[in-house]
N, C-alpha and C positions, 0 to 999 in steps of 0.2 A: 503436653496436651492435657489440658482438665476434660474432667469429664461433660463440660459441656458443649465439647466441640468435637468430642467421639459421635458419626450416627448410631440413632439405637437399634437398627437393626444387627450393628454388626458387620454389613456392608461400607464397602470404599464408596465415597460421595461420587452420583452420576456426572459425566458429563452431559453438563445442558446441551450440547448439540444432538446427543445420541437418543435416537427415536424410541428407542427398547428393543428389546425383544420379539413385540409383539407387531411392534410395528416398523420392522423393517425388510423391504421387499426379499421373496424369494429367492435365490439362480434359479435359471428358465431351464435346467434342466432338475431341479426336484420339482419345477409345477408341472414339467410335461410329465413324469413319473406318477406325481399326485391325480393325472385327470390318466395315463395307462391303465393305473388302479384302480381307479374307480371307472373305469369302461371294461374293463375283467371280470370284474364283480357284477357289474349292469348283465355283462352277457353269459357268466356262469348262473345269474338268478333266473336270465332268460330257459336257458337250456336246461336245466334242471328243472322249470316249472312246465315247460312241454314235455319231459321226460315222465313226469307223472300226473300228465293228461290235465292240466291246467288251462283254461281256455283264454287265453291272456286278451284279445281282441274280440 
């Protein structure tokens, strides 16, 4: 292999089929985890901000 057929990251050459990373769907159980999380978070900001008399509405 000369060196002009090595990538230069260093990386093995993608398959063109594969979306990335970035863009490949979820499992429906890390997105139900992901929206758990952040509705734990919604309602600990909640209670914590009428714990110290925050008038939220």
């Amino acid at each position: 292999m000369s060196d002009d057929e090595k990538p230069k990251s260093g990386k093995a050459p993608r398959d063109p089929s594969d979306p990335g990373f970035w863009r490949r769907p979820l499992p429906s159980g890390a997105v139900w985890a992901i929206i758990g999380v952040a509705a734990a978070v919604v309602v600990a900001g909640i209670i914590v901000s009428l714990s110290l008399g925050v008038s939220l509405f």
